[in-house]
C-alpha positions in Angstrom: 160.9 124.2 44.9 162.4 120.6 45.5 161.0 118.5 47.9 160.9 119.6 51.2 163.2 117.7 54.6 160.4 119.2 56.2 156.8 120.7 56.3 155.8 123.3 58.8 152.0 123.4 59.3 150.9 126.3 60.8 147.2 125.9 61.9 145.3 129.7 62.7 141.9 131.1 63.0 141.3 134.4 64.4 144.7 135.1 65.3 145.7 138.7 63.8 147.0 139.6 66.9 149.6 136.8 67.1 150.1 135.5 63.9 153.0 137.8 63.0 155.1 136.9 64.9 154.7 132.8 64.1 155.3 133.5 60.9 158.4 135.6 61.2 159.8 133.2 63.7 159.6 130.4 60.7 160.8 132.2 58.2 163.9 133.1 60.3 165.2 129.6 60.1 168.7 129.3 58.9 168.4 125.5 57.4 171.2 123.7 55.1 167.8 122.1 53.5 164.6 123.3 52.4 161.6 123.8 53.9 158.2 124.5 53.3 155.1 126.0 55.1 151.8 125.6 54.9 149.5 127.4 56.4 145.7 126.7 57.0 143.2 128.9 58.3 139.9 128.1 59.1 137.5 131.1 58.3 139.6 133.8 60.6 137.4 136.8 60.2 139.6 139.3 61.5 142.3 140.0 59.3 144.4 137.0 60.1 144.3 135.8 56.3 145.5 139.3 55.6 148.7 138.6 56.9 149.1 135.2 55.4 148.6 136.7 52.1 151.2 139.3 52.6 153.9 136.4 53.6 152.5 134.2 50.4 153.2 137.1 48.5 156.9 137.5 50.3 158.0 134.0 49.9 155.6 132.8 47.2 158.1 129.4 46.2 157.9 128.2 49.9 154.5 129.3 51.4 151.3 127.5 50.7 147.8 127.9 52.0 144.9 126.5 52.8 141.6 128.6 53.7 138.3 126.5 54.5 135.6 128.1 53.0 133.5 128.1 56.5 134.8 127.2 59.4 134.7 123.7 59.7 137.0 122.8 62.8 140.7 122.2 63.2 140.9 118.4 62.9 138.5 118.7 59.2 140.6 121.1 58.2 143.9 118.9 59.0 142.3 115.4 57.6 141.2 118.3 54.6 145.5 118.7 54.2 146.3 115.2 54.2 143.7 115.0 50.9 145.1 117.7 49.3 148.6 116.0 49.6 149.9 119.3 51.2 152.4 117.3 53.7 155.1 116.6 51.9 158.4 116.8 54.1 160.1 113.8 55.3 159.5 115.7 58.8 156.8 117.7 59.9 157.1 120.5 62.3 154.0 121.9 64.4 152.8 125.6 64.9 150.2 127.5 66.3 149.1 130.4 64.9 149.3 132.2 68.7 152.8 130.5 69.6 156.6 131.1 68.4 159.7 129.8 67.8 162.6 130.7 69.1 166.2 130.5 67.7 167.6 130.6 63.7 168.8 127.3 64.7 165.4 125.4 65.5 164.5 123.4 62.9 168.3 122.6 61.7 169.0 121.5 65.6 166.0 118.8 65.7 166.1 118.0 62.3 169.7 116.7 62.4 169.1 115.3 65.9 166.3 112.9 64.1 168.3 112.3 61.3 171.2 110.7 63.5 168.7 108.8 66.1 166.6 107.4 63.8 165.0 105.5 66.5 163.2 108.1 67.7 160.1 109.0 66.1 160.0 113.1 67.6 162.2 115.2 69.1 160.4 117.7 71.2 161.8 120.0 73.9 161.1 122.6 76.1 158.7 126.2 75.7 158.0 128.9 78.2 154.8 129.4 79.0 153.8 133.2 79.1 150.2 134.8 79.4 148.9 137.6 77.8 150.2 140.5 79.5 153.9 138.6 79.1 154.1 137.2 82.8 156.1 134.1 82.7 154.1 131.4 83.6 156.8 128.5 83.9 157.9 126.3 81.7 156.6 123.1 79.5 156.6 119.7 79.9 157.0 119.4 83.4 160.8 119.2 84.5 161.2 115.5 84.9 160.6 114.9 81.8 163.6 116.7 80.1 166.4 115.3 78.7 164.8 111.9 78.8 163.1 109.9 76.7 159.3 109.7 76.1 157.4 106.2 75.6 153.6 105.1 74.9 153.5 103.9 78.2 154.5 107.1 79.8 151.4 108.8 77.6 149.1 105.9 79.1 150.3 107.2 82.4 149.4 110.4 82.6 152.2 112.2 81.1 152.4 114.6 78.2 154.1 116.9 76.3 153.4 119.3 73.2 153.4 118.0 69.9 153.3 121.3 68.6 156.8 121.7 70.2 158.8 119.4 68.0 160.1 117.8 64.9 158.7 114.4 63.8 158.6 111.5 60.7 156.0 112.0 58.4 153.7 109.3 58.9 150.8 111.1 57.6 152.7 111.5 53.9 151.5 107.6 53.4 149.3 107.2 56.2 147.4 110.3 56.9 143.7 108.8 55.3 144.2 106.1 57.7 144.0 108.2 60.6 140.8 110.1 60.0 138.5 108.7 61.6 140.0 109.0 64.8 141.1 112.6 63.9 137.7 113.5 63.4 136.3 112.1 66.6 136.9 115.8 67.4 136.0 118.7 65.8 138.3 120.8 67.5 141.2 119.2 69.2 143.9 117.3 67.2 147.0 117.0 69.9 145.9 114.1 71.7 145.4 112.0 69.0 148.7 113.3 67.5 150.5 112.6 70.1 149.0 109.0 70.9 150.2 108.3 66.9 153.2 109.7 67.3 154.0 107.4 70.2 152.4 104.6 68.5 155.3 104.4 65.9 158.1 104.9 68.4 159.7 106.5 71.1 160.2 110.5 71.9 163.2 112.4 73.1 162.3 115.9 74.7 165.7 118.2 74.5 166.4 119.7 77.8 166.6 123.5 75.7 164.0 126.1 75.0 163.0 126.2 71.3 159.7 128.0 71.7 157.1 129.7 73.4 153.6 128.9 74.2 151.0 131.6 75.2 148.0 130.9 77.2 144.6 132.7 76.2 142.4 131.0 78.7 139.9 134.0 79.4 137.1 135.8 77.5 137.1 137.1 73.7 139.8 134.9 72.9 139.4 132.4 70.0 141.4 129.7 70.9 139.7 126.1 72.3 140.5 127.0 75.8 138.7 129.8 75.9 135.7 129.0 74.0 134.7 125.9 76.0 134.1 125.5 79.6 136.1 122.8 81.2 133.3 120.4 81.8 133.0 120.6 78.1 137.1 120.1 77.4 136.9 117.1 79.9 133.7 115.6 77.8 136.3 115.9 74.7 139.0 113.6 76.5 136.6 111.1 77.4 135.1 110.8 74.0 138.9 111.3 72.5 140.4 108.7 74.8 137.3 105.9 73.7 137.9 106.5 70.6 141.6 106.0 70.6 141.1 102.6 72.4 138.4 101.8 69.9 140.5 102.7 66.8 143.3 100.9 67.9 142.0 97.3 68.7 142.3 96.7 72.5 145.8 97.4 71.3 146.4 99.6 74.5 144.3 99.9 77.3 143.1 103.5 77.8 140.4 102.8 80.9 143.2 104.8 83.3 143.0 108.2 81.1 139.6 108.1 81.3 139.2 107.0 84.8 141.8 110.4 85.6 139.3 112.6 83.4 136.3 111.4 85.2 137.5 112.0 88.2 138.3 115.3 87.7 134.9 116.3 86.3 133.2 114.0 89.2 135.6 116.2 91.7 134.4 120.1 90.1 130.9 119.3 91.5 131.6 117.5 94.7 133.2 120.4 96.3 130.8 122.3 95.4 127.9 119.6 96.5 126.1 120.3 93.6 123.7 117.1 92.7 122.8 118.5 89.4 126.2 118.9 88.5 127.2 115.1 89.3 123.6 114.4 87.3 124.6 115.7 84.0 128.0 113.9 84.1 126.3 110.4 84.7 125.7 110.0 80.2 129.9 109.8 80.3 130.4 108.4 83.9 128.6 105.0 83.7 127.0 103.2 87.3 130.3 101.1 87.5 132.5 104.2 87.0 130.4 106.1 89.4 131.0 103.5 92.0 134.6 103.0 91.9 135.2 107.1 91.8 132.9 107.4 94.6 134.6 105.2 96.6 138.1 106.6 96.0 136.6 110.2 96.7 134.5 109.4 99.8 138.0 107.6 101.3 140.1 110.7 100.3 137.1 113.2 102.1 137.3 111.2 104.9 141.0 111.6 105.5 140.6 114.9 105.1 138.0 115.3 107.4 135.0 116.6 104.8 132.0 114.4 105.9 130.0 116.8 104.2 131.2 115.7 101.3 131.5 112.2 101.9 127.9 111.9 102.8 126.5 114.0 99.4 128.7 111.4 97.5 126.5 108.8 99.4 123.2 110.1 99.1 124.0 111.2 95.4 124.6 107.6 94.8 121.5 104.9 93.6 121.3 102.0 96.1 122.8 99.7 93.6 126.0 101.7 93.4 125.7 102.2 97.6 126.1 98.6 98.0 128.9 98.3 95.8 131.2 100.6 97.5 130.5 99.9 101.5 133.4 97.4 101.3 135.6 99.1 99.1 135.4 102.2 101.4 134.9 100.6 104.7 138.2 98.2 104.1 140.5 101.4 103.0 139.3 103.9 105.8 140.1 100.9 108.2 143.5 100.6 106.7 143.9 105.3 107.4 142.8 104.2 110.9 145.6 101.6 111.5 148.5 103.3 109.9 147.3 106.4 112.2 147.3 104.4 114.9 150.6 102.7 114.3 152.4 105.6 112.8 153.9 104.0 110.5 153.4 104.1 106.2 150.6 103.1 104.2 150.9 100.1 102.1 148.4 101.0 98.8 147.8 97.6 97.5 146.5 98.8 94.3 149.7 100.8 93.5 151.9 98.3 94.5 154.1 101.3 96.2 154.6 102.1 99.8 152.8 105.8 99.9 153.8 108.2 102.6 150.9 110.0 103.6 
């Protein structure tokens, strides 16, 4: 085979249910270049390498695999690639081994796209998102996001969208080495780092048309991440992921917000639910300064909403140290509720810088 425009990794374990239909929706692409696909299992123990042997033997000159000898995790087994010199396209294209393309056209529609706007770095677009009995679940990213173009500093705000759902320059052809150590600050979960490097090297355009489909497996006896950890544990991964971005790229970007929104979140699961021992075991990833600050912003959002049961187990679940550093803080904004109540009129959020209408 020559050398590939692009590579198409498809990434499985435990997905002989699914995996079918990934593979035929790849080898359905009509392309003016080649193409190759490599697929990489790690340990699947239920047939799933069964059916990647039956496509190798199909299209044996354009299907390569990888199987892990135990299972290892997805990011070892994708650093494991890059050592084995298995990406070799000039673009690489994204697939899980539970997801699906859709249309002949895919990879010939985002290929040339990148090809004439060489100032992007991906092309991504949009998927439906469907469950397991087929319910449509909506779509992904979120809508105002499409047809626009993606930046770093819309990741560092919040946003997001799949890099599984694109077309992108192979950085990792030269690079990939370079990359993994912060690849294997998880054992599980390669997207966010993906999609931080991706950014990193330039901008993203997200297509305003439905080239795939994504399908959600959160519940029990599935083996995808989702399903296999509890959220507390996924929101542990961010935090960890999220350092260890900022640490592997040099005080290049400042990452303090993500991880400010993710322990929040996991602050915000046990709050509701006033459970003490709950906010306890979060304190080894939510440090006294971090406790303080999310504290004060949840006791001043409880107290809008008229939960002083919450407000005062946030108090009493806070050390006196971290008491006396929030009285002001929350004090000073539940004065400011008070007067815009009083004088009906907006609420000017200083630390925004934007005129919120509550």
């Amino acid at each position: 085979m020559n050398t590939p425009k692009v590579t198409v990794f498809l990434s499985t374990y435990n997905q002989v249910k699914y995996v079918r239909k990934a593979l035929d929706s790849i080898f359905m692409q009509e392309t003016t270049f080649p193409y190759e696909v490599v697929v990489a299992d790690d340990y699947s123990t239920d047939g799933t390498r069964d059916i990647i042997l039956e496509y190798q033997k199909r299209f044996p000159k354009m299907l390569t695999t990888y199987f892990t000898p135990e299972n290892i995790g997805n990011c070892q087994k994708t650093v494991n690639c890059f050592k084995k010199g298995l990406f070799r396209g000039e673009y690489v294209s994204l697939l899980e081994g539970d997801d699906y393309w859709l249309e002949k056209d895919r990879l010939q529609v985002l290929v040339d796209f990148l090809d004439n706007n060489p100032r992007y770095e991906f092309v991504s677009y949009k998927e439906h998102v469907i469950d397991l009995n087929g319910n449509d679940l909506g779509s992904t990213p979120d809508q105002s996001l499409w047809g626009k173009e993606f930046t770093i500093q819309d990741f560092l705000d919040g946003k997001s969208y799949s890099d599984y759902a694109g077309v992108f320059h192979n950085f990792y052809k030269e690079e990939g080495l370079k990359y993994a150590p912060i690849i294997l600050a998880s054992r599980n979960v390669w997207d966010f780092q993906n999609m931080f490097m991706i950014d990193d090297h330039g901008p993203v355009y997200i297509m305003d048309r439905y080239f795939g489909v994504y399908l959600s497996r959160n519940q029990q006896g599935e083996y995808n991440y989702n399903s296999l950890f509890k959220e507390e544990t996924r929101r542990r991964d961010k935090i960890a992921l999220t350092k260890a971005t900022q640490e592997f790229y040099g005080g290049k970007y400042d990452l303090t917000p993500g991880i400010r929104r993710e322990q929040l979140k996991m602050l915000m699961h046990y709050v509701e639910r006033c459970d003490l021992e709950g906010v306890n075991s979060t304190r080894d990833v939510i440090d006294s300064a971090a406790m303080t600050e999310l504290a004060g912003k949840l006791m001043v959002w409880e107290l809008r909403r008229g939960n002083k049961d919450r407000v005062r187990f946030m108090y009493e679940m806070l050390t006196s140290e971290e008491r006396r550093g929030l009285n002001g803080r929350v004090m000073s904004s539940y004065l400011a509720w008070i007067k815009k109540k009083i004088r009906k009129e907006p609420y000017f959020d200083n630390r925004r810088g934007t005129i919120v209408k509550r």
